[in-house]
C-alpha positions in Angstrom: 81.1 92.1 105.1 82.3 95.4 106.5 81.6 95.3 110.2 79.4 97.4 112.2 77.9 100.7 109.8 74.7 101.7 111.1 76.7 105.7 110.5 76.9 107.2 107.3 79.9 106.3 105.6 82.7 108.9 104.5 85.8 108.3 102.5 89.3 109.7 104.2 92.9 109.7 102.6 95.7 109.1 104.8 99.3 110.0 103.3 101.9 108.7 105.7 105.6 108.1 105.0 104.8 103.8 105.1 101.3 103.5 104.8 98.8 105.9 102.7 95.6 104.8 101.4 91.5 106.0 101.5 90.1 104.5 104.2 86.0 104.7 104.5 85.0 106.8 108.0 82.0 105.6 110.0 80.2 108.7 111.4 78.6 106.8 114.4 75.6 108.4 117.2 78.5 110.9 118.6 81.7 111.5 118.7 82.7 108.6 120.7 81.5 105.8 118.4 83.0 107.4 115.2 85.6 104.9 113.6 86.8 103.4 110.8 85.5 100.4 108.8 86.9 97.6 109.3 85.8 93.7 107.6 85.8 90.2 109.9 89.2 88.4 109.1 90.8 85.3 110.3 93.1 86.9 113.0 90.2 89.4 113.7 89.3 92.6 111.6 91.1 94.6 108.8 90.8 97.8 107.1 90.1 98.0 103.8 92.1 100.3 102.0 91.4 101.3 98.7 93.4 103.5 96.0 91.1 106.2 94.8 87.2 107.3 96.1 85.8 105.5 92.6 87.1 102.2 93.9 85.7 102.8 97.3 82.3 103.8 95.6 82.0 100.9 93.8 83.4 97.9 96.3 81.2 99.6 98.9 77.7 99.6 96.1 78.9 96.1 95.9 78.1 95.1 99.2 75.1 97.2 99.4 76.3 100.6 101.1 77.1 103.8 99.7 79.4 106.6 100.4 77.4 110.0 101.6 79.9 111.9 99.5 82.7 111.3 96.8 84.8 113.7 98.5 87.0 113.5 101.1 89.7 114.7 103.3 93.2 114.0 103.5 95.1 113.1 106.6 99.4 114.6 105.8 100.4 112.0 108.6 103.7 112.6 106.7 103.7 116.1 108.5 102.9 114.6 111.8 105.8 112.2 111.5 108.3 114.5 110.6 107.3 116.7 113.9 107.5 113.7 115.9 111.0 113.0 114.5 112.6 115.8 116.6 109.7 117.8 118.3 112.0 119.9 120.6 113.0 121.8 117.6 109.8 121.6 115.2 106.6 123.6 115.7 103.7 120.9 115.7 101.7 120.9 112.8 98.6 121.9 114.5 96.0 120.7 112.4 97.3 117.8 111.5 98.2 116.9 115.1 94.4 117.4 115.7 93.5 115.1 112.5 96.0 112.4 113.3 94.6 112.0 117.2 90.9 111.9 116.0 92.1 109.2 113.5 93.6 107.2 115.6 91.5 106.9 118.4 88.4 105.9 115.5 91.2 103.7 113.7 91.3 102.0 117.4 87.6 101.9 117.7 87.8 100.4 114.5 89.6 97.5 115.5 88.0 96.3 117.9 84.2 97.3 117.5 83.2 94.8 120.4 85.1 96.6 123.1 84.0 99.8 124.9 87.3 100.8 125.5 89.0 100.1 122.1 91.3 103.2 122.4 92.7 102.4 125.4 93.8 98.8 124.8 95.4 100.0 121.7 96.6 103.3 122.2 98.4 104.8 125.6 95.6 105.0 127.7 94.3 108.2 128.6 94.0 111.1 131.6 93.9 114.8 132.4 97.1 115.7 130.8 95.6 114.1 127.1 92.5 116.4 127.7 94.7 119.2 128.5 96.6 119.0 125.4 93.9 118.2 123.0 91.6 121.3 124.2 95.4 123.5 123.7 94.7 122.3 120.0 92.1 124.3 119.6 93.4 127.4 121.4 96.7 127.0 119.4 97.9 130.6 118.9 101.3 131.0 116.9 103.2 131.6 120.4 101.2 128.6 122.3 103.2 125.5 123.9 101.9 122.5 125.5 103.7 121.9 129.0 106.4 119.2 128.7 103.6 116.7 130.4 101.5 117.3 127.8 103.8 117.3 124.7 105.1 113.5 126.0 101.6 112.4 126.1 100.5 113.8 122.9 103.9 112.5 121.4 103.5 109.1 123.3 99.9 108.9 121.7 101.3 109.9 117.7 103.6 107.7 118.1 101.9 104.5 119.1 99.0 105.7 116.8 101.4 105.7 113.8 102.6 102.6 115.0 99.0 101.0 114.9 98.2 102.5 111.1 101.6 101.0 109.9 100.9 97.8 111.4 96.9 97.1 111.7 95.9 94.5 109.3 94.7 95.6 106.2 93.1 94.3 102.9 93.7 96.4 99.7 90.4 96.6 97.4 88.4 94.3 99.1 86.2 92.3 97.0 82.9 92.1 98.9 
């Protein structure tokens, strides 16, 4: 059932223009084994994706876990992809941008649980210019800009993590 969870478990909605649905979060030791659940499957592990946090609650009791709260946030991926669908002329939706990268590097993690370095075989792998741009997320004043280096990789890395959520294998209600 349900992969690695030895974190507490935390619903999260994601709303993207293909693909929405609440996914459960695993809070792991740190920040670096955070990801999302995923269950064994036949061509290796899907995400279970469930409709609303009751049916998350319950298919999680089920198989003997439990959510730490019934609340949870929501990822507007839909914001993130229309940015990315002409970002010379769009201001980036910080926060989002910020929610969508954290996302998809634990929506990587996810996937494959028995590799160390899960984000880079699924996402761009990456350097300097990534931590660059992701610490410029933090400091985003109204007039700040990412160099052009860094706005390719962060669009590079959106774009082949939307990619991955539109594509990973999922399983809707699971029925552990």
């Amino acid at each position: 059932m349900a992969g690695q969870h030895d974190g507490g478990l935390y619903p999260y909605r994601i709303r993207g223009r293909e693909r929405s649905g609440l996914v459960v979060w695993v809070n792991g030791t740190d920040g670096s084994d955070d990801r999302v659940l995923t269950e064994p499957g036949t061509d290796g592990p899907r995400v279970p994706i469930f409709v609303t946090g009751r049916q998350a609650t319950a298919r999680l009791r089920r198989g003997g876990l439990a959510l730490e709260t019934p609340e949870y946030h929501t990822l507007e991926l839909e914001r993130v992809q229309h940015w990315l669908a002409d970002p010379a002329r769009r201001r980036p939706p910080w926060g989002e941008v910020l929610c969508a990268w954290n996302f998809f590097e634990d929506l990587a993690r996810g996937l494959s649980p028995e590799s160390g370095t899960a984000v880079a075989d699924l996402l761009p792998a990456q350097g300097p210019v990534h931590d660059s741009a992701y610490h410029a997320i933090f400091e985003a004043p109204p007039d700040r800009r990412w160099t052009p280096a860094e706005q390719r990789a962060v669009i590079d890395l959106l774009t082949a993590g939307t990619a991955l959520w539109n594509t990973c294998p999922i399983v809707r209600n699971p029925r552990w």
